[in-house]
N, C-alpha and C positions, 0 to 999 in steps of 0.2 A: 653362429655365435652362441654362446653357453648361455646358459641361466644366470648362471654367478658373473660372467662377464656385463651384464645389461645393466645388474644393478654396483657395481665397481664404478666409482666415481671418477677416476682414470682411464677407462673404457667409453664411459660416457660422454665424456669431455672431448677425444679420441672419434668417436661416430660422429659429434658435431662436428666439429673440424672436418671431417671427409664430406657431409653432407652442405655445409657448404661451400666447399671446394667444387663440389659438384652442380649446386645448384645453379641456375642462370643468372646473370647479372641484373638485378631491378634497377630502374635508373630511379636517382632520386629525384621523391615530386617538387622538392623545393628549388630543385634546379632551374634556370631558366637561362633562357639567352642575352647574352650582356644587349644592354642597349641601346641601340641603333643613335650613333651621332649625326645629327642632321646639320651642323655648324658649317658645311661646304657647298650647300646643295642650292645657294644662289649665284657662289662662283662663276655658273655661268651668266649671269648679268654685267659683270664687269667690263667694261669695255664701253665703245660709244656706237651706237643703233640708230639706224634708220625708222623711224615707228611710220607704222600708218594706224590712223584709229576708224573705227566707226564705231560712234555714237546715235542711241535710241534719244531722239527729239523730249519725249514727254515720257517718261517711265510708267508704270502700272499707271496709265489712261488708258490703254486699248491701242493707243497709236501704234503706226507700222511705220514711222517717219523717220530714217536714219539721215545723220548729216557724217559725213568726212573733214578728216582732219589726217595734215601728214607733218611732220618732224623729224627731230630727232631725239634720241635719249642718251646720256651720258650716267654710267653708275661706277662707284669708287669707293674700293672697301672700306671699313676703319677696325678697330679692334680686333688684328690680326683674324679679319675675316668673319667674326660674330656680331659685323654689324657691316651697313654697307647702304649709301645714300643711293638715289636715282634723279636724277632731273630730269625734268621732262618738257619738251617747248613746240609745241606741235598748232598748224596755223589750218584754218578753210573758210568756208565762204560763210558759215557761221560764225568767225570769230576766233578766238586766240585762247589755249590754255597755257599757262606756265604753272608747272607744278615739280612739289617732291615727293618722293617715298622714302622714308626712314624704315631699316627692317634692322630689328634687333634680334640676336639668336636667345633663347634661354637655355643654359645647359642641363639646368634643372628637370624642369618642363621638358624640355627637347623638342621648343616650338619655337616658331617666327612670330613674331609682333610686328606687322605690315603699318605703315603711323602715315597717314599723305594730309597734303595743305597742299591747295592754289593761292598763285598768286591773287587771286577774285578773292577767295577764302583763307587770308594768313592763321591759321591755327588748325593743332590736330585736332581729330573727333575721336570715336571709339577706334582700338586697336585691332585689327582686320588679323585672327589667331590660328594660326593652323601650323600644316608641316607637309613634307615628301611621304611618299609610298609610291615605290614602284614606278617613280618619273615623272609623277603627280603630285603636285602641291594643290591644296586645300586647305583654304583660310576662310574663316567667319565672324562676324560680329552683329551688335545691334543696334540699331541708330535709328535715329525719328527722320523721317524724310513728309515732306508736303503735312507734316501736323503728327502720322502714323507711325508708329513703331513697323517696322518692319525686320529682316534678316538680310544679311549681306554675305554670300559670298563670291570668290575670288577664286579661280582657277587656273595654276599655271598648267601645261602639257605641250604635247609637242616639242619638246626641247633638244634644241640641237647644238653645236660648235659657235653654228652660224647664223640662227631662226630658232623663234620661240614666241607659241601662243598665248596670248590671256584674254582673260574671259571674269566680269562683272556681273550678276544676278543678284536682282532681288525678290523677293519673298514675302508678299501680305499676309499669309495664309499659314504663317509657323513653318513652312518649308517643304508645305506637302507639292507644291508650284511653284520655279524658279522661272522667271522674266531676263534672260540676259541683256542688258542693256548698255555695254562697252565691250568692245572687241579689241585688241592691238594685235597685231603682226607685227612683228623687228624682224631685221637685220640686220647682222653684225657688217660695222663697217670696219673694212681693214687698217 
């Protein structure tokens, strides 16, 4: 390339253009991955379940005391699937729970709001907030238990067509130690 070529404003114009023709593609930083709708990911509760529970006796006391409880659970969408009840009725030699779960989707957020009452206990308390990854749901909240603020969470996994874990832990200690102290197993009944 000439001297008089370099500084010609038409030549110049002309090398950009080739250079970045040439150059590699930078992806932009502003880019991001659209995301992630979680609005389906209880889908598989729908239906009516065989539960069996076990329950921790006395929670953060030291106890190692579980009692059993077996049922069944019945869940039933509403709002074209962004929202979706659970009953729950499950009996043992401790005694009877009847309960609900309300789970509302947020599309905002892109979380679940977990909402439960017994019949022992007719009304909600704090909203039990999380979401899916990976086939994992994890939800938390905070609520006074025996006087104490503590941390709650909720663990779905395991999930299948047919079967699906959960799992209740609480936390004195800001969450450095979790106490599971509800288990359920289901199975889907045909």
């Amino acid at each position: 390339m000439s001297a008089d070529c370099a500084s010609h404003p038409r030549c110049i114009v002309q090398l950009t253009a080739l250079l970045l023709a040439l150059a590699p593609a930078v992806p932009d930083a502003t880019a991001q991955a659209a995301p992630r709708d979680g609005q389906h990911d209880f889908d598989f509760a729908h239906g009516k379940w065989k539960i069996k529970v076990r329950r921790l006796k006395a929670p953060l006391t030291g106890s190692k005391e579980w009692v059993e409880l077996s049922g069944t659970s019945t869940c039933r969408p509403f709002w074209g699937g962004a929202g979706n009840m659970d009953e729950l009725e499950v009996e043992g030699p401790s005694g009877r729970i009847d309960g609900i779960t309300v789970r509302l989707y947020s599309p905002t957020a892109r979380q679940w709001s977990l909402n439960w009452a017994s019949k022992k206990n007719p009304a909600f308390g704090a909203p039990t907030v999380g979401e899916f990854r990976n086939g994992r749901g994890e939800f938390y909240d905070q609520e006074v238990w025996e006087g104490r603020t503590i941390l709650v969470r909720y663990i779905w996994s395991d999930i299948t067509r047919t079967s699906a874990h959960f799992e209740q832990s609480f936390s004195d200690d800001g969450g450095k130690t979790w106490e599971v102290n509800w288990i359920t197993d289901q199975t889907r009944i045909e």
